[in-house]
LUMPAZA-116570 format. One record per residue (C-alpha): residue number from 1; residue in one letter; z, x, y. Coordinates in Angstrom, 3 decimals. Layout:
LUMPAZA-116570
{site NUM, 'A', {Z, X, Y}} ...
This chain:
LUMPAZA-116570
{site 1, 'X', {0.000, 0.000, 0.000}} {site 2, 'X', {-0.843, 1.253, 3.263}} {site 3, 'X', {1.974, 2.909, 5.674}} {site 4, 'X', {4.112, -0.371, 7.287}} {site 5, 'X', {3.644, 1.376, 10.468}} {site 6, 'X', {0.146, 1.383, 10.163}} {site 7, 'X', {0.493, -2.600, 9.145}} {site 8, 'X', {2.912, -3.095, 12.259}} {site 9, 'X', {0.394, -1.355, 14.406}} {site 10, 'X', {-2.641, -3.426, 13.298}} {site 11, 'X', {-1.026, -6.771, 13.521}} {site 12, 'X', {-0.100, -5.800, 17.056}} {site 13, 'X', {-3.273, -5.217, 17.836}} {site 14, 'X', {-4.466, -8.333, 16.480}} {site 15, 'X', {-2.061, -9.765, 18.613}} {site 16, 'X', {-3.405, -8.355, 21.807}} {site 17, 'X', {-6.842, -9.326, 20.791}} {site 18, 'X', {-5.679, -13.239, 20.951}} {site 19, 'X', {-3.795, -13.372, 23.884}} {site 20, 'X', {-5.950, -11.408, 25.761}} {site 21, 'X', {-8.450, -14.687, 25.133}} {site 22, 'X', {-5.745, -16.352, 27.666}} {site 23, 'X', {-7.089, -14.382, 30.815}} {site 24, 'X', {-10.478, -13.264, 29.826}} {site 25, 'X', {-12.145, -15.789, 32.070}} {site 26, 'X', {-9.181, -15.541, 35.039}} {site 27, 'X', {-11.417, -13.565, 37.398}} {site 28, 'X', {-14.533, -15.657, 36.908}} {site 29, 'X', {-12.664, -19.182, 37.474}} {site 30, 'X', {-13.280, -19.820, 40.807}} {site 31, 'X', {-16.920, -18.907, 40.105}} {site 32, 'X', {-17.788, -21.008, 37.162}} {site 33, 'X', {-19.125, -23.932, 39.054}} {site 34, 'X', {-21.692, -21.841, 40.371}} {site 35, 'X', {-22.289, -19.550, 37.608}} {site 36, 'X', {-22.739, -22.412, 35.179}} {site 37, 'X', {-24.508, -24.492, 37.611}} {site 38, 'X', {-21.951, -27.388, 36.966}} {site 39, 'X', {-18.818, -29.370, 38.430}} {site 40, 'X', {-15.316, -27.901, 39.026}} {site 41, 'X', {-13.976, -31.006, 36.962}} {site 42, 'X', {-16.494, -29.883, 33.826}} {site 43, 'X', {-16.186, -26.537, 34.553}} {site 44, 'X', {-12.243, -26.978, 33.670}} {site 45, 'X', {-12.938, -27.551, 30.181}} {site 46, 'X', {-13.373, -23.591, 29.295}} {site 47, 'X', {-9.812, -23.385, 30.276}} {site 48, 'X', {-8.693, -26.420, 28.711}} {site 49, 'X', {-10.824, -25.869, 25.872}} {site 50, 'X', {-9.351, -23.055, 25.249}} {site 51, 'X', {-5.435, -24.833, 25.651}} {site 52, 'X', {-5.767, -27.392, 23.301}} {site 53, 'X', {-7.923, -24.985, 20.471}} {site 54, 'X', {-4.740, -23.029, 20.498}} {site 55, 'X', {-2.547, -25.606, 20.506}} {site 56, 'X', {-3.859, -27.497, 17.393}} {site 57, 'X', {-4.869, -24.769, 14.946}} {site 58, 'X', {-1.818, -22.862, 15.619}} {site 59, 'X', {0.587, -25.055, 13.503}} {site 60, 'X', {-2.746, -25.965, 10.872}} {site 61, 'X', {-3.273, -22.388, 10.217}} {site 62, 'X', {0.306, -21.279, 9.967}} {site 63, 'X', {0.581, -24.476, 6.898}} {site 64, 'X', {-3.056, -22.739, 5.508}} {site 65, 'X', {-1.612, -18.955, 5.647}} {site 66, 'X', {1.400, -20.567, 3.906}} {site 67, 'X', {-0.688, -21.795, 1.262}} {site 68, 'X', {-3.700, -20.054, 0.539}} {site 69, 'X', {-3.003, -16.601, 1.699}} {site 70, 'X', {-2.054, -15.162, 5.368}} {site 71, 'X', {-3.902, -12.506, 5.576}} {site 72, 'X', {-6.969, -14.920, 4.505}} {site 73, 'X', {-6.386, -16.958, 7.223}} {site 74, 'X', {-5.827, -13.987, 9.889}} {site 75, 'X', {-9.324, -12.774, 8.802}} {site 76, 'X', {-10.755, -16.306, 9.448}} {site 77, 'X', {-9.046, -17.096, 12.845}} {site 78, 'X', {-10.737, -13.270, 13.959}} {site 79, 'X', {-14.218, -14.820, 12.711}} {site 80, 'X', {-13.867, -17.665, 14.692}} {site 81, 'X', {-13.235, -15.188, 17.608}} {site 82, 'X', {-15.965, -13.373, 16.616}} {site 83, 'X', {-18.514, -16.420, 16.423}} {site 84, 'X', {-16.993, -18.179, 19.620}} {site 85, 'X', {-17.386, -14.950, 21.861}} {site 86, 'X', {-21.250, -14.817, 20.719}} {site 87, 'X', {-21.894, -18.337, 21.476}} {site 88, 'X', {-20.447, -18.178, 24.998}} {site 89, 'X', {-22.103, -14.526, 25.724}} {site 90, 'X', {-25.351, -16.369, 24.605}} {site 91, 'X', {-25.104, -19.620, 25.543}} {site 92, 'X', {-27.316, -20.340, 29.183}} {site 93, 'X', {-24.918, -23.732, 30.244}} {site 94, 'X', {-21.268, -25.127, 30.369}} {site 95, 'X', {-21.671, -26.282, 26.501}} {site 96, 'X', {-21.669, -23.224, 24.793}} {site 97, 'X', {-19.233, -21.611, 26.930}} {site 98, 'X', {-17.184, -24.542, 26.126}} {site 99, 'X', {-17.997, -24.235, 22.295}} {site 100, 'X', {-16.915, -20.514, 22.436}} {site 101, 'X', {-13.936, -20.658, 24.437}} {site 102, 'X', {-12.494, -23.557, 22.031}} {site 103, 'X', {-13.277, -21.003, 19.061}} {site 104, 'X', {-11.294, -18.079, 21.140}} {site 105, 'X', {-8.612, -20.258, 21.275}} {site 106, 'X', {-8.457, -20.725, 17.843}} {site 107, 'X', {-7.415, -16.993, 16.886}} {site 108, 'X', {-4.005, -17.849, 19.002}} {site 109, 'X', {-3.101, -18.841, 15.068}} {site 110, 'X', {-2.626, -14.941, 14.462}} {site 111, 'X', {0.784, -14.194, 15.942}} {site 112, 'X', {2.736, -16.411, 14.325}} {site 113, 'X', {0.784, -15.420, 11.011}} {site 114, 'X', {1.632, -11.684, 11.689}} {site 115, 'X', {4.593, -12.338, 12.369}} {site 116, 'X', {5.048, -13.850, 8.710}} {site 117, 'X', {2.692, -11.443, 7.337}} {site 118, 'X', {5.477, -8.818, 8.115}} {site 119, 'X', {8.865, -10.962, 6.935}} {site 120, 'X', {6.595, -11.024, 3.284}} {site 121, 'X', {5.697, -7.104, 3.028}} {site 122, 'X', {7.967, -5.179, 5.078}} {site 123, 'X', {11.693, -3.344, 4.307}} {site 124, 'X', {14.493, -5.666, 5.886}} {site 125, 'X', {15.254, -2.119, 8.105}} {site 126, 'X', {12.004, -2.653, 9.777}} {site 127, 'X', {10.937, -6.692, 10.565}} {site 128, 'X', {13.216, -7.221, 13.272}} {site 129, 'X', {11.760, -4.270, 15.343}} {site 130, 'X', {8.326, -5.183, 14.356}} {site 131, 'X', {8.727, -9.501, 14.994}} {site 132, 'X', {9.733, -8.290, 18.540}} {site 133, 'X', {6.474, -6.423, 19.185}} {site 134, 'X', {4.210, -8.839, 17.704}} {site 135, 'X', {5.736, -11.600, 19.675}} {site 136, 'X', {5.513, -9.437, 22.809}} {site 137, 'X', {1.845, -9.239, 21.959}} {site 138, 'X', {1.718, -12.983, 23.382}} {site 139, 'X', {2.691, -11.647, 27.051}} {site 140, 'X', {1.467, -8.236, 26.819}} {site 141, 'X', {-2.145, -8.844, 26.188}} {site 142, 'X', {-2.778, -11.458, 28.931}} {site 143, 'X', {-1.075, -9.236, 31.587}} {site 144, 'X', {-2.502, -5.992, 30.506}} {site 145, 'X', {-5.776, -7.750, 29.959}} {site 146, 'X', {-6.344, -9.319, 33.499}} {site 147, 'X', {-7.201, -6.827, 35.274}} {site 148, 'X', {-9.682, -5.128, 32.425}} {site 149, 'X', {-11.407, -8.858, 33.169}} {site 150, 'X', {-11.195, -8.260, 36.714}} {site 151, 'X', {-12.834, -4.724, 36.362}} {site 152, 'X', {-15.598, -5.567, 34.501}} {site 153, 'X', {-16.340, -8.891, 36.050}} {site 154, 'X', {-17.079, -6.505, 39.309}} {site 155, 'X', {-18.997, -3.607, 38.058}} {site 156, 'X', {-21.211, -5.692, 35.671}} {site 157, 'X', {-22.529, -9.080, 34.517}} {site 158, 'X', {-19.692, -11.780, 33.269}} {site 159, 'X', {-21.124, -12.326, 30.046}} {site 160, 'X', {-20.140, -8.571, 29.299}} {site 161, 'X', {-16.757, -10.404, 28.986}} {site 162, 'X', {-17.293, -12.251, 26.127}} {site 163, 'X', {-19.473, -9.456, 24.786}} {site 164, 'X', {-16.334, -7.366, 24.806}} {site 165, 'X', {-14.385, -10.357, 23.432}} {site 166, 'X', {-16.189, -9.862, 19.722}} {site 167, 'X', {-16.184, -6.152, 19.764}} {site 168, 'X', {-13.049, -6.046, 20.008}} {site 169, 'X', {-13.016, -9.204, 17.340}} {site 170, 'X', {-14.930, -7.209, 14.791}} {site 171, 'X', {-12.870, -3.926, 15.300}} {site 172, 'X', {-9.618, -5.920, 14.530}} {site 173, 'X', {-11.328, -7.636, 11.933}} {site 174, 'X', {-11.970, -4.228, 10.172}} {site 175, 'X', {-8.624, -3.096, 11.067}} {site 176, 'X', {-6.926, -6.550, 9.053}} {site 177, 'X', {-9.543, -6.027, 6.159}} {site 178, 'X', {-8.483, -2.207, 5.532}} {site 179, 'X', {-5.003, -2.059, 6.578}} {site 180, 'X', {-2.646, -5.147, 5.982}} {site 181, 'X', {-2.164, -6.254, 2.439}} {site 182, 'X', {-2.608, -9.592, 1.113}} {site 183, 'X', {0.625, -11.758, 0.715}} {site 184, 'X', {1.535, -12.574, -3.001}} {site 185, 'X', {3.737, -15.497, -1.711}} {site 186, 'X', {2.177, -18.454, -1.358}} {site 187, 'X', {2.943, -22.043, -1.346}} {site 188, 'X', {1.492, -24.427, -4.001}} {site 189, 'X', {0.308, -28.112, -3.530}} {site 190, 'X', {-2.254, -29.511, -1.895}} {site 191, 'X', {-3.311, -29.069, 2.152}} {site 192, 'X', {-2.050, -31.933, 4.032}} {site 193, 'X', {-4.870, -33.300, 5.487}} {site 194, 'X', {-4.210, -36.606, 6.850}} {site 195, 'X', {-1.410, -35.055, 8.351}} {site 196, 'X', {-3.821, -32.307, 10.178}} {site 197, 'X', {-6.111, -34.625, 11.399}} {site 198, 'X', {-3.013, -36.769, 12.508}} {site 199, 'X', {-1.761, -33.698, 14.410}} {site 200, 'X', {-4.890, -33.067, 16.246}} {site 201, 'X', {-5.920, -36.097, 17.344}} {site 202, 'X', {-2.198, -36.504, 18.942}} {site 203, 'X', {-1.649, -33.086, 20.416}} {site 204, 'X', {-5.442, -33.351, 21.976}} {site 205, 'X', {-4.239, -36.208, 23.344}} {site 206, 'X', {-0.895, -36.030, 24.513}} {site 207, 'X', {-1.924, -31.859, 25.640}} {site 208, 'X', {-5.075, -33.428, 27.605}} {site 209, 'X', {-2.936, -35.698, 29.520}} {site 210, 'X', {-0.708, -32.758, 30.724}} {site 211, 'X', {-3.563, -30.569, 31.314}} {site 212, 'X', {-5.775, -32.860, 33.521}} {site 213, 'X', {-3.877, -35.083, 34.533}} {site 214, 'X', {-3.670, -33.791, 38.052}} {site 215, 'X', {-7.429, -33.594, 38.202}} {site 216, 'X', {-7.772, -37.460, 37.101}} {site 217, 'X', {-4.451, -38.908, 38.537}} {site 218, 'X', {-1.352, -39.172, 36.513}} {site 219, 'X', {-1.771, -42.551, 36.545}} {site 220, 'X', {-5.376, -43.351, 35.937}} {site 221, 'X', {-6.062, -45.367, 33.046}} {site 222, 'X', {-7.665, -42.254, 31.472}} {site 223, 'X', {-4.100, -40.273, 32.034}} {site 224, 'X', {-2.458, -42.718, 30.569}} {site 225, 'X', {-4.180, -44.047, 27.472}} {site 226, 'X', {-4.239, -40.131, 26.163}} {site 227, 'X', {-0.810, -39.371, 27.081}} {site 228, 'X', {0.473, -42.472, 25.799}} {site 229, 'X', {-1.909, -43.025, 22.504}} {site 230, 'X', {-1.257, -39.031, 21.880}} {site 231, 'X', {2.380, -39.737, 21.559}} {site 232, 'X', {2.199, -42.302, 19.876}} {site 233, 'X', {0.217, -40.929, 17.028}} {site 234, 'X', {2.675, -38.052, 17.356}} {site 235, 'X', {4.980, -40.909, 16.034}} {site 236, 'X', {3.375, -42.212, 13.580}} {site 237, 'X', {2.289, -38.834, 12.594}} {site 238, 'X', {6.397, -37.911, 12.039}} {site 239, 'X', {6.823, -40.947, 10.138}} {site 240, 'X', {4.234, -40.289, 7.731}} {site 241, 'X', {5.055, -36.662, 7.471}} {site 242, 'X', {8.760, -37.445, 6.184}} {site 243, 'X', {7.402, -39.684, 3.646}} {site 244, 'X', {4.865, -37.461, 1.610}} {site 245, 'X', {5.399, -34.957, -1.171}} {site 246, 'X', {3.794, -32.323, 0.306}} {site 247, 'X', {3.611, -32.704, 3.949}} {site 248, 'X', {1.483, -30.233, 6.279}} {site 249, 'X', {5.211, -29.312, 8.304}} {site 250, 'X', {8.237, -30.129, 7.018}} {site 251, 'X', {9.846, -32.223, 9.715}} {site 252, 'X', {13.630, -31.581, 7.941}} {site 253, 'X', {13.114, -27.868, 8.195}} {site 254, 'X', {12.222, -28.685, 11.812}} {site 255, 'X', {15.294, -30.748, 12.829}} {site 256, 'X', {17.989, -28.150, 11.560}} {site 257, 'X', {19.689, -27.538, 14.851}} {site 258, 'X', {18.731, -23.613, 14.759}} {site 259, 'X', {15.254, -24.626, 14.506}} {site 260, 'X', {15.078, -27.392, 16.511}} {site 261, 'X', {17.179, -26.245, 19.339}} {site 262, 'X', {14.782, -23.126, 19.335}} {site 263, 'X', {12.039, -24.717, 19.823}} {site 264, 'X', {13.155, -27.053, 22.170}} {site 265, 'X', {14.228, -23.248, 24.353}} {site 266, 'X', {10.567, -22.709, 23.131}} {site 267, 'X', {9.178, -25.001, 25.839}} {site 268, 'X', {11.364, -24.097, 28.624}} {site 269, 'X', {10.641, -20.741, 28.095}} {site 270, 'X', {7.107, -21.236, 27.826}} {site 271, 'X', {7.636, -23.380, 31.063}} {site 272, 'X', {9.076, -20.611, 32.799}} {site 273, 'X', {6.505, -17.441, 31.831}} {site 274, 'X', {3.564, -19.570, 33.214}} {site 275, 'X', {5.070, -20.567, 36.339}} {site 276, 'X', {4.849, -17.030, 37.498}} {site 277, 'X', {1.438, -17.125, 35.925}} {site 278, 'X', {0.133, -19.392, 38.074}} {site 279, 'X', {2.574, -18.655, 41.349}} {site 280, 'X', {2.492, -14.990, 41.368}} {site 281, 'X', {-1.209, -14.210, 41.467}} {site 282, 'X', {-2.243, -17.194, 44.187}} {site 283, 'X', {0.560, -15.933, 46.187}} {site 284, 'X', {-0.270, -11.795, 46.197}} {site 285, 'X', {-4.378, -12.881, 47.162}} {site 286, 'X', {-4.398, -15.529, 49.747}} {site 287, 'X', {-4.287, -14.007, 53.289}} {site 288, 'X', {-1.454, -13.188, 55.218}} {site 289, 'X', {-2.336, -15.571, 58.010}} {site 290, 'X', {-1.182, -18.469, 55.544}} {site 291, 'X', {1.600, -16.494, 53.827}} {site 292, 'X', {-0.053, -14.314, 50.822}} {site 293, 'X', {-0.677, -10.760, 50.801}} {site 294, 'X', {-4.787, -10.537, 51.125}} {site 295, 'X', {-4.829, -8.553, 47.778}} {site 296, 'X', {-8.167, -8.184, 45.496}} {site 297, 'X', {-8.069, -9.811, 42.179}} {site 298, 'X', {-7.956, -6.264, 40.504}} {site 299, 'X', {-4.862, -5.604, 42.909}} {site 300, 'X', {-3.318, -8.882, 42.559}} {site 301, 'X', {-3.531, -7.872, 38.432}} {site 302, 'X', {-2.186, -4.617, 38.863}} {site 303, 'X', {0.924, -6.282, 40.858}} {site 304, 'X', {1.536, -8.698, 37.369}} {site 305, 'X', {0.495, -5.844, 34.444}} {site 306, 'X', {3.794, -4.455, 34.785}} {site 307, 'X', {5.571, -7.392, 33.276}} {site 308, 'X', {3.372, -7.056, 30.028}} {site 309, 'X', {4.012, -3.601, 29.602}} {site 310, 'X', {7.982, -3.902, 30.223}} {site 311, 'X', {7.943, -6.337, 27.214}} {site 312, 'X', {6.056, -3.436, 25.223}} {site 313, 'X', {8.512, -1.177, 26.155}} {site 314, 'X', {11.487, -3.530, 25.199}} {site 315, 'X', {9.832, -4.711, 21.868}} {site 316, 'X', {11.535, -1.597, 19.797}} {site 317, 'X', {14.869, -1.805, 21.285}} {site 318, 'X', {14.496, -5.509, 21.072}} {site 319, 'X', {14.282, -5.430, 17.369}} {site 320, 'X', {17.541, -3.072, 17.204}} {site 321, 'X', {19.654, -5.045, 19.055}} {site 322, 'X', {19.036, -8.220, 17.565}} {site 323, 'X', {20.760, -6.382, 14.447}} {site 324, 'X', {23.650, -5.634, 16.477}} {site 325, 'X', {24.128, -8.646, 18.664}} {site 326, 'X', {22.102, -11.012, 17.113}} {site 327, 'X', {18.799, -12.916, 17.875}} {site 328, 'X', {20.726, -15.369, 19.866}} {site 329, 'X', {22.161, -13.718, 21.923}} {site 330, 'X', {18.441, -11.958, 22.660}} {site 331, 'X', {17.655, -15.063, 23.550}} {site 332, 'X', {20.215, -15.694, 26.151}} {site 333, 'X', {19.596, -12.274, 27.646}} {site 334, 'X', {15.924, -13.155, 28.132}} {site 335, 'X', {17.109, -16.719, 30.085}} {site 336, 'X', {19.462, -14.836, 31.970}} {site 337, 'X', {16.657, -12.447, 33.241}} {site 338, 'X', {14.295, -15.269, 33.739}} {site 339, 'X', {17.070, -17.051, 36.127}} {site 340, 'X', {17.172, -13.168, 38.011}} {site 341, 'X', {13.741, -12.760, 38.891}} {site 342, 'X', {13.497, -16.587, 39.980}} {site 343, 'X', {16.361, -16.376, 42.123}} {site 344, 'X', {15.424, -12.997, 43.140}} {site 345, 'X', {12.513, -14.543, 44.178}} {site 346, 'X', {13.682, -17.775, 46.164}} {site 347, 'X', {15.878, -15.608, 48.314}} {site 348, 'X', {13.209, -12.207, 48.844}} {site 349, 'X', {9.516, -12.611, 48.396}} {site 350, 'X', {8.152, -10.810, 51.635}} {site 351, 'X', {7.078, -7.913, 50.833}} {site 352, 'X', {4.155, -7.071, 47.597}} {site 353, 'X', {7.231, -4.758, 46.020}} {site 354, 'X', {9.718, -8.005, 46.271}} {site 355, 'X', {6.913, -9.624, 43.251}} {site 356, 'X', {6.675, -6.582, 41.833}} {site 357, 'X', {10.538, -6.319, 40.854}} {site 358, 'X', {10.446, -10.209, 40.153}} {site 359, 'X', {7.669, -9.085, 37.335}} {site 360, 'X', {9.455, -7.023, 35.751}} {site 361, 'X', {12.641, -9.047, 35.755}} {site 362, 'X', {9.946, -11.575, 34.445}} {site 363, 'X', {8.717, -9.135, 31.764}} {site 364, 'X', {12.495, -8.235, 30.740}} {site 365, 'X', {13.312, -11.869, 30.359}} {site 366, 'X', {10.162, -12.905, 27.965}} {site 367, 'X', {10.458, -9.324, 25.867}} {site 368, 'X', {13.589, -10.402, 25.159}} {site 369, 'X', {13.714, -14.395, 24.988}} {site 370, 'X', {10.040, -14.310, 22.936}} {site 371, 'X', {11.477, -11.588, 20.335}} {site 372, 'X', {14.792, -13.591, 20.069}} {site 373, 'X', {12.660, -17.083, 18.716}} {site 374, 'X', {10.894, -15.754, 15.876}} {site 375, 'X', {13.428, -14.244, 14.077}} {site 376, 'X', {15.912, -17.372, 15.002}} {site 377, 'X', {13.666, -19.327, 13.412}} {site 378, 'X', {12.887, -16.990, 10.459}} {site 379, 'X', {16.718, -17.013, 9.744}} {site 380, 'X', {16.938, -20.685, 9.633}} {site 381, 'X', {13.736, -21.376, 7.307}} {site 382, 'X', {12.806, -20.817, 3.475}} {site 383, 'X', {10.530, -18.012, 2.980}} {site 384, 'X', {7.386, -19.736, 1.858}} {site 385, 'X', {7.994, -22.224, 4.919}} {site 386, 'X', {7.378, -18.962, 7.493}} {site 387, 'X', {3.963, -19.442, 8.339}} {site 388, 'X', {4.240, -23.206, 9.295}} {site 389, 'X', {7.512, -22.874, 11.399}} {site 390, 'X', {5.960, -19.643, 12.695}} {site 391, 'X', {3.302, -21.862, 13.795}} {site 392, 'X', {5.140, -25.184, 14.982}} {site 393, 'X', {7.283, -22.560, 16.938}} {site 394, 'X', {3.996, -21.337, 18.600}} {site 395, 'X', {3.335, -24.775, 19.883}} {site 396, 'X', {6.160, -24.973, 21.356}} {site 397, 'X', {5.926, -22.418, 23.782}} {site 398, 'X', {2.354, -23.534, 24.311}} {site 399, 'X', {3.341, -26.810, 25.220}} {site 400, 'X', {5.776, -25.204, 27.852}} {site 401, 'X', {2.771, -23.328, 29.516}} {site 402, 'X', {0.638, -26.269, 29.145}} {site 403, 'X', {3.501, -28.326, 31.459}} {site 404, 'X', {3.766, -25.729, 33.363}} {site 405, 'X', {0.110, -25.177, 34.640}} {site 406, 'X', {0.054, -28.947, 35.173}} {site 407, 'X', {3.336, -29.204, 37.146}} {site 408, 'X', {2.935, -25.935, 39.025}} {site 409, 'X', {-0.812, -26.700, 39.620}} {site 410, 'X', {0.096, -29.726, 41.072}} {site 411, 'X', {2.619, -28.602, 43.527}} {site 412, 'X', {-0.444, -25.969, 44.541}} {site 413, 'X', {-2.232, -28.159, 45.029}} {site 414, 'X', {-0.177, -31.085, 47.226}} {site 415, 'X', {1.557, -28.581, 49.476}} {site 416, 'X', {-1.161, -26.962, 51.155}} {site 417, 'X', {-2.137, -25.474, 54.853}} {site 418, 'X', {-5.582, -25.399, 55.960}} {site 419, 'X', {-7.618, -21.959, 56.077}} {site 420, 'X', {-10.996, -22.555, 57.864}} {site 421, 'X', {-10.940, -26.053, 56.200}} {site 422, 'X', {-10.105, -25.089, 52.675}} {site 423, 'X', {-6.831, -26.380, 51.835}} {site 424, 'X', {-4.563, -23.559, 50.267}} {site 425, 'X', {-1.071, -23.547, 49.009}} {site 426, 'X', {1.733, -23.476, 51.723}} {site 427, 'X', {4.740, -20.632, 51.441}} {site 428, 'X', {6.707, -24.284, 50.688}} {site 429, 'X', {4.741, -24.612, 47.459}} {site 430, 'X', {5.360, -21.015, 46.398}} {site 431, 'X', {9.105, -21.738, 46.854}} {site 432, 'X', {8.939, -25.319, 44.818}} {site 433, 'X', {7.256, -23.449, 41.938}} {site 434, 'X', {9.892, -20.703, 41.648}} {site 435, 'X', {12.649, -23.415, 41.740}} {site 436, 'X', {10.787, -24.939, 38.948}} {site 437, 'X', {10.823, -21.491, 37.172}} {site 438, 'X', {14.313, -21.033, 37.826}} {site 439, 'X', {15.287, -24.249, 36.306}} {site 440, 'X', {12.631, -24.248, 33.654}} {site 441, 'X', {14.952, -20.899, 32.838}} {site 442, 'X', {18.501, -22.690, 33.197}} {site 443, 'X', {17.884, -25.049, 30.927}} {site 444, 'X', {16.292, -22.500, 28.204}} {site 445, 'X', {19.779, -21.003, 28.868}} {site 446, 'X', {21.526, -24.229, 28.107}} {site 447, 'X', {19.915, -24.902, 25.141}} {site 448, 'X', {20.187, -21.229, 23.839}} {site 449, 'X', {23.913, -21.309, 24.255}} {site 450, 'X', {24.351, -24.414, 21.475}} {site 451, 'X', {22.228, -22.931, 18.639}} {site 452, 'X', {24.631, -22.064, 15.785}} {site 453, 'X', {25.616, -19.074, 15.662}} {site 454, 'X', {25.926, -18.513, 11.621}} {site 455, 'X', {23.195, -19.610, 8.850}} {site 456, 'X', {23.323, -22.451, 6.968}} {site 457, 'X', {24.549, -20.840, 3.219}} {site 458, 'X', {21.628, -22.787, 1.872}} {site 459, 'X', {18.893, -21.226, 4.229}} {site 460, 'X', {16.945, -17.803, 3.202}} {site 461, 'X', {17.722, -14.185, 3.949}} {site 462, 'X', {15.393, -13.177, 6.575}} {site 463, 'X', {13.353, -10.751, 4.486}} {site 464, 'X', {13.252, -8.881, 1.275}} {site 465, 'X', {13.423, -5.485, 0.682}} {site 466, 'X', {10.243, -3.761, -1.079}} 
């Protein structure tokens, strides 16, 4: 079997590959209307795309990596990336590039996977240090990949983006094939799916609400039948899910406290890491006259890389001090950060350096809080249940960023000044979006504070030694 730090090291990667996908159209948003020849509102949809791609297969593929093999299902989520990325570099109007970004998406599915991938094959000595730098992959590669986007959007042609996109998809996909082994643990029974198409067709809709609703009203009669008939085929989705053999998530494994609570700090924290997404960047490029800094797009992404790399940084120690203190308590340290660099910046946010420090503080607070979740969860499920909670876990935090570029957005969007008629945000709406950060973070806090402590005697040890 090949070294584990070489299977650590790939996974990462792999990692980095999918949530780089996140920003790899962030510098060419504003331009997609007239690069594609097509309406802001449709033009929205490779963003959203995108979203809800991620959001749905995420939980799917963790149940199919369960089942049929994770490392199968790793290699098929980098195909998709693969395929996707070819269509949109190819494609001459908004439907391909809608196609392809919904395939991007897809490969989200391969954290959570690696992150199960390495409680099945690696010594107990090693997972916790290794969960905590794949999760960090999930921040890391969107900040460190912003401004790469940026760069090459300005020295060359954008569909060198998604040209780059399956290079990299096909050197990872090498990388998986040669280096990670294939998990002998699988689960047996048949795929759930009823209960996949179930999920999908309620997460699209309840997820397509959220994400558009500020663009069609929240209370349009579109908003509202897809919110509303999303959640409740959510419902009915739980209700048949608790009453078949072999369902595709086990909803009792969900609703332990230690699982369910996590999740639940899931959102929030979610919530809170896209709120200075979305906040941070506007704020360091719109001109001073109006209360912004006048930075370039590769500036403004230099300003906001930081925070991904302090979570690569922390990812090693991470791992160590969850064995001495405990994931929980990992998480806690990560809301307590999060409340720092919101309140931090409330009360200074004057100067480029005064974002700078509330990025890191940012970056601190997610290395931590997103390498305390996995391995609460992991602790609190069966082993051949990994992939799935892995998963469900997944969408949880994506459902926090999903609220949070809807809420946030919206404030943007309402609070605004006029720049040579253009409406932009007002300094008031920067300030309303870092409260909502800061109490997006309190209540992660809350809700970290009441998971138990001690596992349940019946759940299984975190990992095996080999």
């Amino acid at each position: 079997m090949p070294r584990q730090g070489a299977i650590v090291a790939v996974l990462a990667i792999a990692g980095l590959a999918s949530s780089f996908m996140f920003t790899l159209v962030v510098p060419i948003q504003a331009k997609l209307p007239e690069l594609l020849n097509a309406s802001r509102e449709d033009t929205a949809w490779v963003v959203t795309a995108t979203l809800l791609a991620a959001a749905v297969s995420t939980p799917i593929a963790g149940r199919l990596g369960d089942m049929y093999g994770k490392r199968r299902i790793v290699l098929i989520l980098l195909g998709l990336l693969i395929v996707g990325s070819v269509i949109a570099a190819l494609s001459p109007g908004i439907g391909g590039i809608i196609v392809g970004r919904a395939l991007q998406g897809a490969v989200t599915g391969v954290v959570p996977l690696g992150i199960s991938i390495m409680r099945d094959v690696l010594h107990e000595d090693r997972v916790d240090a290794a969960i905590a730098l794949m999760s960090a992959t999930l921040g890391v590669g969107g900040a460190v990949g912003m401004p790469v986007s940026a760069i090459i959007t300005e020295t060359s042609d954008w569909h060198v983006l998604f040209w780059m996109a399956a290079g990299l998809g096909v050197v990872v996909f090498v990388l998986v094939a040669l280096v990670v082994p294939a998990s002998v643990l699988r689960t047996a029974g048949r795929f759930d799916f009823a209960g996949a198409i179930g999920l999908a067709i309620g997460l699209t809709g309840a997820l397509l609400a959220v994400s558009r609703g500020n663009e069609w009203g929240w209370t349009s009669p579109a908003t509202l039948a897809l919110g509303l008939g999303g959640l409740a085929v959510l419902l009915v989705w739980g209700w048949f899910e608790l009453r078949i053999r072999e369902p595709l998530l086990d909803l009792r494994v969900a609703a332990r406290p230690a699982v369910l609570l996590t999740n639940l700090a899931s959102v929030a924290m979610g919530f809170s890491l896209f709120a200075s997404n979305v906040s941070y960047p506007q704020m360091l490029e719109l001109p001073a006259s109006v209360g912004g800094f006048g930075l370039t797009l590769v500036q403004a992404s230099f300003i906001v890389m930081p925070a991904g790399l302090v979570m690569m940084v922390l990812s090693p120690f991470s791992g160590r001090l969850a064995r001495t203190i405990g994931p929980r308590l990992l998480l806690i340290m990560g809301a307590s950060a999060l409340i720092l660099a919101y309140g931090y910046s409330l009360l200074w946010a004057s100067e480029v350096w005064h974002l700078l420090v509330a990025n890191l503080l940012i970056g601190v607070g997610i290395g931590f809080g997103y390498a305390g979740m996995p391995m609460l969860i992991m602790r609190s499920v069966p082993q051949h249940e990994t992939g799935a909670s892995n998963g469900l876990n997944a969408l949880f935090r994506s459902l926090g960023t999903s609220i949070a570029a809807a809420v946030v957005g919206a404030v943007l969007a309402a609070l605004t000044v006029d720049l040579g008629g253009t409406p932009v945000p007002a300094p008031e709406a920067f300030h309303l979006s870092f409260a909502l950060g800061l109490g997006a973070a309190v209540i992660a806090l809350g809700v970290a504070l009441f998971i138990p402590q001690r596992r349940d005697p019946h759940e299984a040890r975190p990992s095996m030694p080999h």
